[in-house]
N, C-alpha and C positions, 0 to 999 in steps of 0.2 A: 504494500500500500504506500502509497507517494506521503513524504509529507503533508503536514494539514497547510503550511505556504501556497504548497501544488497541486490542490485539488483544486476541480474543477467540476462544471457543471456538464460535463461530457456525460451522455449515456441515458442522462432523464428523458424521457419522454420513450424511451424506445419499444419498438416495436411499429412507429409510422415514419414514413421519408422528412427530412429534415428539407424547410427554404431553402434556396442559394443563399439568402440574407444570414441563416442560421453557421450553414457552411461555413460565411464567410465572417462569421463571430468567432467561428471552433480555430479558424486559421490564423485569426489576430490572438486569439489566446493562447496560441501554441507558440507564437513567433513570442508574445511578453515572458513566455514561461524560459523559452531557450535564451533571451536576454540576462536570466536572473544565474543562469548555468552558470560553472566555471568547467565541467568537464566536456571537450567537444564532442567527444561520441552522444551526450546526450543529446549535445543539443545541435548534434546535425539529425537526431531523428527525428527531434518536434517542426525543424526547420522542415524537413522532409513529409513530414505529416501537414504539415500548414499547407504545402503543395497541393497533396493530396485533398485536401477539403476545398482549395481553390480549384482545382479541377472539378470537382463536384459539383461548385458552384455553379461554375461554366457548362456543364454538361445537365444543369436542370435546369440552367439560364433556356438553355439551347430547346429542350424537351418543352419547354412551358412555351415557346414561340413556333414549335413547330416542324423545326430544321432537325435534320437525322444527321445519326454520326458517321463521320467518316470511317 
């Protein structure tokens, strides 16, 4: 379990698709959390997870207008 510093609201609601907007909450929380790191394996994963939730974003940006994925 992460420190109580690092917890985060990641995982509530689950079981329904998250907004882009949400996605793109989960992504700025992961880039403050890898700010406060000092070790970089950590915090190239959260950097790397931020990604991941900005794609997301992008890809139910996409879905909710219409457009298919490449």
């Amino acid at each position: 379990m992460p420190p109580k510093e690092l917890s985060t609201s990641f995982g509530k609601g689950c079981g329904r698709m998250s907004s882009a907007d949400e996605y793109r909450r989960y992504a700025a929380e992961c880039m403050v959390l890898a700010e406060r790191l000092s070790d970089p394996v950590d915090k190239a994963r959260l950097v790397h997870m931020a990604q991941a939730f900005m794609d997301l974003a992008e890809r139910k940006d996409r879905r909710e207008i219409g457009e298919t994925e490449d």
